[in-house]
C-alpha positions, 0 to 999 in steps of 0.5 A: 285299843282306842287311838290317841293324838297328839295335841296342838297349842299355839306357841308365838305370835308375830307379824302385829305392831299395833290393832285398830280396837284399841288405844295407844299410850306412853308408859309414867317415863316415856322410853316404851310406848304401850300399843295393843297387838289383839289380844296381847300389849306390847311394849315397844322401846320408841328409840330402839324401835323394839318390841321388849316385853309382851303383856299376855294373859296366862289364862286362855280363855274360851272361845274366840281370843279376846282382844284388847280394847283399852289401855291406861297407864298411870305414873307408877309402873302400873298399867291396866288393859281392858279386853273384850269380855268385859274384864281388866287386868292390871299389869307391872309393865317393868316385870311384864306380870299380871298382878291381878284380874277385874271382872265387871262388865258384861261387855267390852271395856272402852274407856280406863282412867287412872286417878292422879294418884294411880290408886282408883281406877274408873273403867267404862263398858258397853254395857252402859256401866261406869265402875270405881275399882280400887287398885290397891286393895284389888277390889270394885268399889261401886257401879254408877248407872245412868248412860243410855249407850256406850261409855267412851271416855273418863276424867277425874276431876277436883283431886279424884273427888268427881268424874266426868264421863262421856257417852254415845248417847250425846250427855256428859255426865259429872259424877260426886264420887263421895256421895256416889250420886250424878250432880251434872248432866250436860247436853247441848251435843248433837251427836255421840260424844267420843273424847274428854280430856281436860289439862293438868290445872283443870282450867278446860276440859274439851269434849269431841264430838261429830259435831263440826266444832270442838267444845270448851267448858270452864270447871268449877272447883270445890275449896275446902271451906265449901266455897267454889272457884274456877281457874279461870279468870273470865268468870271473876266479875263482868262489867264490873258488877256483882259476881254472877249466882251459880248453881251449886251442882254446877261443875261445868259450864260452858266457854265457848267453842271452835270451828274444826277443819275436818269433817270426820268426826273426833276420835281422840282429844289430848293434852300434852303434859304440861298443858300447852298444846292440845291435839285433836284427832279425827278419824281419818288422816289428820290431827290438828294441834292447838297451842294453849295459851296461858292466863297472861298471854290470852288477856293481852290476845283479847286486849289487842283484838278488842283495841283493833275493834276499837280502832275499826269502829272509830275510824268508821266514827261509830262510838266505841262500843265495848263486847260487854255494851259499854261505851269505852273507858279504857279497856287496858286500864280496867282489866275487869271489864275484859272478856277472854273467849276459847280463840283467845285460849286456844289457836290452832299451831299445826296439822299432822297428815298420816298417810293412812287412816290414824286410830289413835294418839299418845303424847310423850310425858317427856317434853324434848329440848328441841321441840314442843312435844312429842306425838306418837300415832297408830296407824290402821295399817299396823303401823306406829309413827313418832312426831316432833311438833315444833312452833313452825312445823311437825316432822315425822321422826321414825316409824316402826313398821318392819316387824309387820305386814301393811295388810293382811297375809295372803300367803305362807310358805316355809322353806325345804328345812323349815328353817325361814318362812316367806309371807305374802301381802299386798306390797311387801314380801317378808322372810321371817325366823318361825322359831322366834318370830323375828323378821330377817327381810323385808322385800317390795313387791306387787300384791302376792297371792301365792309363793314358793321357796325353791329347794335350796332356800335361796330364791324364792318365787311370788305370784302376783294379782298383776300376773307376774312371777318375782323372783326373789334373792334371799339372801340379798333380800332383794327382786331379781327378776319379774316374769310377765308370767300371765294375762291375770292374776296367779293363783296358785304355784305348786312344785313338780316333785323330783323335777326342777320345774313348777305349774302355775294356775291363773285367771287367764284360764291358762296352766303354765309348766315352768323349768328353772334352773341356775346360770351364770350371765358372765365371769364375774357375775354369781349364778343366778336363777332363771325360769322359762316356760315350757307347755302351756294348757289352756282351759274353759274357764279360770284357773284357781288351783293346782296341785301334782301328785307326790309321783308326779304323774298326775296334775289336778287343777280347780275351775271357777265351775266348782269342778276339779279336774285331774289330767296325766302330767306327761300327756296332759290328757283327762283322767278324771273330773271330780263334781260335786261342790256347789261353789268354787273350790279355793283349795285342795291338797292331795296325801303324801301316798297319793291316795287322798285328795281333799278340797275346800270350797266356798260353799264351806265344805269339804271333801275327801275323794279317793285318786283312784277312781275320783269317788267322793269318800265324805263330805264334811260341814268344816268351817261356818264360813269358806275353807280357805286352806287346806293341807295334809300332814306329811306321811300321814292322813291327817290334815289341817283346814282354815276358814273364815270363821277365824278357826284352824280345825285338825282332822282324820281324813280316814275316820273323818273326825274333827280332832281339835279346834284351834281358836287365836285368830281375830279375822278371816284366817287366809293361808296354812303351812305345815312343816315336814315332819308335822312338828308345828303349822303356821298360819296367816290371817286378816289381822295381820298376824303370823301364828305358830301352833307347835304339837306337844306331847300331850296324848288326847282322845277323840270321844274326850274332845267331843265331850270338852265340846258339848260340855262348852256349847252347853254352858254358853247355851246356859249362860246366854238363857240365864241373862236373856231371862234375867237381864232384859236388854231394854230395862232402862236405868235409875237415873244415877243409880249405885250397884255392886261392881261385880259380877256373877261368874263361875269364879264366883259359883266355885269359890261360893262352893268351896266355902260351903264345904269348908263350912260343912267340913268345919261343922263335922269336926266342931262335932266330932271335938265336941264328943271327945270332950263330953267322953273325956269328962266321963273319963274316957280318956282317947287320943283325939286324932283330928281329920287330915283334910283340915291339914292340921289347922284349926276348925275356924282357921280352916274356914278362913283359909277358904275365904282367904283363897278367894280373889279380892274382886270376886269376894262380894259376889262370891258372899252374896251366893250364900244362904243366910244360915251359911252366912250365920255359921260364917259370921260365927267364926269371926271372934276366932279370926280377930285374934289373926292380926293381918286378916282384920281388913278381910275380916271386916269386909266379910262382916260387913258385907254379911250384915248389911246384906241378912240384915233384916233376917239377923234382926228378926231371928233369935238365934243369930242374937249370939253371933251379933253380940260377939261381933262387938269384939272386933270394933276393939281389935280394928281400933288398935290396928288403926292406932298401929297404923297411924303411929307408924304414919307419924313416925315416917312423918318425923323421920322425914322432918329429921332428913330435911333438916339434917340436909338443909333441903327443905321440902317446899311446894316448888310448884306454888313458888313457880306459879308466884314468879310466873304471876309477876312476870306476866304482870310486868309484860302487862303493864310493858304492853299497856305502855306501848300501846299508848305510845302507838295510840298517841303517835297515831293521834299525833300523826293523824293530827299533822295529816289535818293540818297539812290538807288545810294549808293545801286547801287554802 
């Protein structure tokens, strides 16, 4: 009889806050704070400082997991993440569920914006391609082409009518999305340009850049009689002259730009909410926050700097000579000879400095009472800190860095019960629930490179790179002791079974033998463990492993020669030694019976010998890189091994079978623990994350697995020839060049195939309907049973069924797969479909995209003049549904007149009310102004008057 296994899947995943691939954001009403945590995004509650809901796709995908590499929310619950494939997923961050997914790109999405309205969504790729999606239909509008490199950021612009993208290739580009063309393309930068952003009122818009300045440009806006204006008054009219002719493609110009601090180049720029501050990251610890002053206050900054130039000038008896070239005439007097620059806007309020390298910036949507904004940073180090910006200074507010690791996770023990897990890093030692994740406490320690919790799970033991032992207290989640344990690092800590005693393996070449046990210092004082050593065995060079045997009688320690060797535990004389690896073996574990010794080695093998006699029963290729870990299940001879190819792989040590590939990690995977009863491993990587993988009851076959692995290595093989021969990597794009937004994928292929078969069974029934008629005629009168895959619907509503189960985004590309006589029979089924009123948008999509694309074909082929003439029907039906739909706008329309009314609160536009108040109290504060600089000028003429005469009288 063939042998089953048992399946393993991966359960919970802990020990991330926030990963470095992607950006950090502020969800429409600033309580949680978005942050991608690899392949998942989480949402962090900012004052409670917990994790309350996790964003994970529930399709696994294939291969690696993907992570998240962009994130956009808009000012409705929504919000989209884009991942590393290429696709986006839009989520309802109030119910934590995928609403739909978005396939497009052929490489990782690194730029999402939300319009104002949150009902179109741009999204940039690695694969040079911009693409409009629409968020309520689900669908891709179009594909703009035109960046030679990675897109790195979005701006909608004039209400979602234009789109600003930015790209490595050092061009800024302003796309008309009415007429779907590019009317702009900006050069000047003098590297990649990583960051747009522009503020609210569309006054500015910045661009960041490795360049040593920030760039400004002023944007010229569309007003519905066709006309252009800018918000900014810089541009009105100079030297009171005629105002000056621009282009009418010309969307951006520039303003001016400012010298940054740092020499990094730019990450991220931001505005804030309101408008006036604007924050500059760079990548490395700093972020400079400018405030942004209104129109008011830069026109009396740039008055007063050109009065002190003024006043420079002629106290040097220069004549007076205005920026623009005219002599002066009262620069206060006539405000239109005045000329506003970026210093005068923009000026730089505060500097935030991280303690680490800082990966990306969120401003909090809600502006504090106390304090300008509220900054949020993620940190390289899975670290999210809260600013508080004030006029004066920034002050950090509160962190969320307990529920994980600053660094990778070097180690992983569980505990004798498997009720707590300890994991290891490089300053902190953490005690976590593996059942839920949750961290139960957080110790400082050295760099901890191995551990060990004692039998009775209340002290535990952490080998350092400093060559100490810690002794930690648990349950005080505190360091009891640190033992000076050895001259180098310790490697490696394994249990004596059935004694109270332990061996520790170092680079100092020593092994050392410990005993411990529980004392008590003094009557008041509880028992405390202590720990002393009792042999010592010195070898020839350093020590990487140790195990013992589960009869304790031998010991088996791993050299830096690629040799392991195994001595008597009680003589400590050689027993064997064990050649073969050509690196040095980093790990190793030996059965439960004591049969087996498997070790891992550098030279991304493993082995398998027998404790016997120290054969060598296999030699296996495990990993693609070193085997970090490996360890047998308990009573059993099957085993686990890790890697640094990211892969968690599940073996039969008797067979010598691969039984699974277990695929989650992002980075080199460190450590592995396995419970006692086999029930669920727990594994540690470089990304700082905790996986759990629990054992199902899900039987497999070997033979079965294989098959799932060739079938895999097949289809990618197949899928990578198709684009290399298809796509070539150097094709350069159309200047500004429209294309479908979807793309092929085998969604698309079994949702084509599927119509097709819908389509033929359809035709066979049509048939079949068609004879019994003809013999009914004849008098032949049979019950007409109709075929029971059509579940009891309708030929024609059958084929409908097939199109309507097909995913609104992969409905384009899915049509496109058909030939153009399935195409004609489609297209014959829709003056039956138009009698469904709530299918008539689908309808008209799936016509629509038919014709236009068999046009020519329809147009030369008779036979298809019939279904074309049918299609006349359904312009009527779209009319009425149009009708319905507008008369129901109108009548909400009404209805909210009605309310109004009734109420007495009228619905008035507060915001052009605000801005009027605003106008007239900046004018006030001018014309105060005006008159108090007169009045200083005339007491200074006064003063510098009477100073004359005085020097006069004493001259003579």
């Amino acid at each position: 009889m063939v042998k089953s296994y048992l399946r393993y899947e991966q359960a919970v995943v802990f020990g991330v806050i926030v990963s470095v691939d992607s950006n950090i954001t502020y969800d429409s009403s600033g309580k949680h704070l978005l942050a991608p945590a690899l392949e998942k995004v989480g949402v962090w509650h900012v004052r409670q400082g917990v994790c309350t809901k996790t964003l994970i796709p529930a399709v696994p995908t294939k291969g690696h997991s993907l992570s998240v590499t962009s994130i956009a929310s808009s000012h409705t619950s929504l919000v989209a993440s884009g991942y590393a494939d290429g696709s986006i997923r839009i989520w309802d961050s109030d119910k934590g569920t995928c609403e739909t997914t978005l396939n497009g790109h052929k490489g990782a999405v690194t730029a999402l914006r939300y319009n104002k309205l949150g009902s179109m969504l741009a999204s940039g790729g690695k694969d040079n391609d911009i693409i409009l999606w629409d968020v309520v239909g689900e669908t891709g509008l179009y594909r703009l082409r035109g960046h030679r490199d990675q897109v790195t950021d979005l701006l909608f612009l004039d209400s979602g009518k234009k789109l600003v993208s930015s790209s490595k290739d050092k061009f800024l580009r302003v796309w008309d999305l009415d007429t779907q063309h590019c009317m702009q393309t900006i050069s000047g930068h003098h590297s990649e340009v990583w960051s747009i952003d522009s503020d609210p009122e569309e006054r500015y818009l910045v661009t960041g850049s490795a360049d040593p300045e920030l760039r400004f440009y002023t944007i010229k806006h569309d007003m519905e009689d066709g006309q252009s204006i800018s918000n900014v008054s810089r541009t009105e009219i100079v030297n009171g002259g005629d105002p000056p002719t621009q282009n009418k493609w010309e969307v951006l110009k520039l303003f001016g730009e400012v010298r940054r601090q740092s020499k990094d180049r730019v990450a991220t720029v931001r505005f804030n909410k309101s408008g006036n501050l604007l924050a500059c990251q760079v990548a490395g610890k700093t972020v400079d926050v400018f405030h942004v002053l209104d129109e008011a206050e830069s026109k009396r900054k740039a008055k007063r700097r050109l009065h002190r130039r003024k006043e420079k000038k002629s106290a040097k008896g220069a004549p007076e000579v205005m920026e623009n070239g005219d002599t002066n005439r009262g620069a206060g007097e006539d405000g239109s000879s005045l000329v506003v620059t970026v210093p005068d806007v923009f000026k730089l309020l505060q500097t935030i400095r991280a303690s680490k390298k800082i990966c990306s910036i969120s401003f909090c949507p809600n502006t504090p009472k106390s304090s300008l904004a509220t900054i949020a940073l993620s940190l390289n180090n899975n670290l999210l800190e809260f600013y508080s910006v004030e006029s004066n200074t920034t002050t950090k507010t509160h962190a969320v860095e307990l529920q994980g690791h600053r660094s990778d996770v070097r180690s992983v023990t569980l505990s004798s019960d498997n009720s707590l897990l300890m994991s290891t890093s490089h300053n902190a030692v953490k005690i976590w629930n593996p059942s839920t994740g949750s961290c139960l406490r957080t110790i400082d320690s050295g760099y901890g490179l191995c551990s060990f919790i004692f039998p009775n799970s209340k002290y535990a033991l952490v080998g350092t790179k400093g060559g100490t032992m810690e002794i930690i207290d648990i349950g005080s989640g505190t360091s009891v002791e640190v033992v000076e344990a050895h001259g180098g690092s310790v490697r490696s800590i394994a249990a004596i079974p059935n004694e109270n005693g332990f061996v520790t393996g170092s680079a100092d070449h020593d092994v050392k033998f410990w005993e411990y046990q529980f004392k008590q210092k003094s009557a008041q004082d509880s028992k405390q463990l202590m720990v002393s050593n009792v042999r010592t065995m010195k070898m020839n060079d350093d020590v990487l492993v140790v195990a013992v045997s589960p009869d304790a009688k031998y010991i088996l320690v791993a050299l830096l020669d690629c040799t392991v060797k195994v001595f008597f535990l009680d003589s400590l004389k050689l027993f064997l030694s064990l050649y073969g690896h050509k690196l040095p073996v980093l790990c190793m574990d030996i059965s439960s019976d004591g049969d087996l010794i498997v070790t891992g080695s550098a030279d991304k093998n493993m082995k398998i010998w027998g404790l016997d006699f120290g054969d060598c029963h296999k030699s296996i290729f495990a990993h693609a890189d070193s085997v970090m870990g490996v360890q047998f299940v308990r009573n059993t001879h099957y085993m686990f091994s890790v890697g640094k190819d990211r892969l968690v792989k599940y073996w039969d040590a008797d067979k010598f079978e691969l039984l699974l590939t277990l695929e989650g990690h992002h980075a080199d995977v460190w450590c592995l623990a396995i419970s006692n009863r086999g029930d669920f491993i727990v594994t540690g990587s470089h990304d700082r994350s905790i996986r759990r993988w629990d054992r199902t009851e899900e039987p497999f076959f070997i033979e079965e697995e294989k098959d799932k692995r060739l079938e895999e290595l097949f289809e990618s093989d197949l899928d990578n020839a198709f684009e290399n021969r298809y796509a070539p990597n150097e094709e350069i794009p159309e200047e500004g060049a429209v294309a479908l937004a979807g793309k092929k994928s085998k969604e698309t292929i079994t949702a084509t195939d599927s119509i097709i078969d819908a389509l033929d069974i359809a035709e066979v029934e049509l048939k079949r309907i068609a004879e019994h008629e003809e013999e009914k005629s004849r008098g032949k009168v049979a019950e007409f049973q109709p075929n029971i895959v059509l579940l009891g619907l309708s030929p024609s509503d059958y084929v409908l069924r097939a199109v309507s189960n097909v995913q609104t985004n992969d409905l384009e590309q899915t049509l496109l797969a058909l030939s153009f006589s399935d195409a004609l029979k489609l297209l014959s089924y829709s003056k039956d479909w138009i009698l469904h009123p709530d299918k008539v948008e689908l309808i008209c999509r799936v016509v629509t995209l038919l014709v236009q694309t068999h046009y020519n074909q329809l147009h030369s082929t008779p036979a298809a003049r019939p279904v074309l003439g049918a299609l006349t029907e359904i312009h009527p039906r779209v009319k009425e549904c149009k009708d319905i739909i507008g008369y129901n706008l109108a009548a909400m329309e009404h209805i909210k007149q009605v309310k109004a009314s009734k109420s007495g609160a009228l619905f008035q536009d507060a915001k052009s009310k605000l801005q009027e108040i605003r106008a007239q109290h900046s004018k006030r504060l001018e014309t105060k102004t005006d008159l108090r600089e007169e009045n200083g000028r005339k007491r200074r003429r006064k003063n510098k008057n009477s100073s004359d005469v005085h020097v006069r009288l004493f001259d003579k």
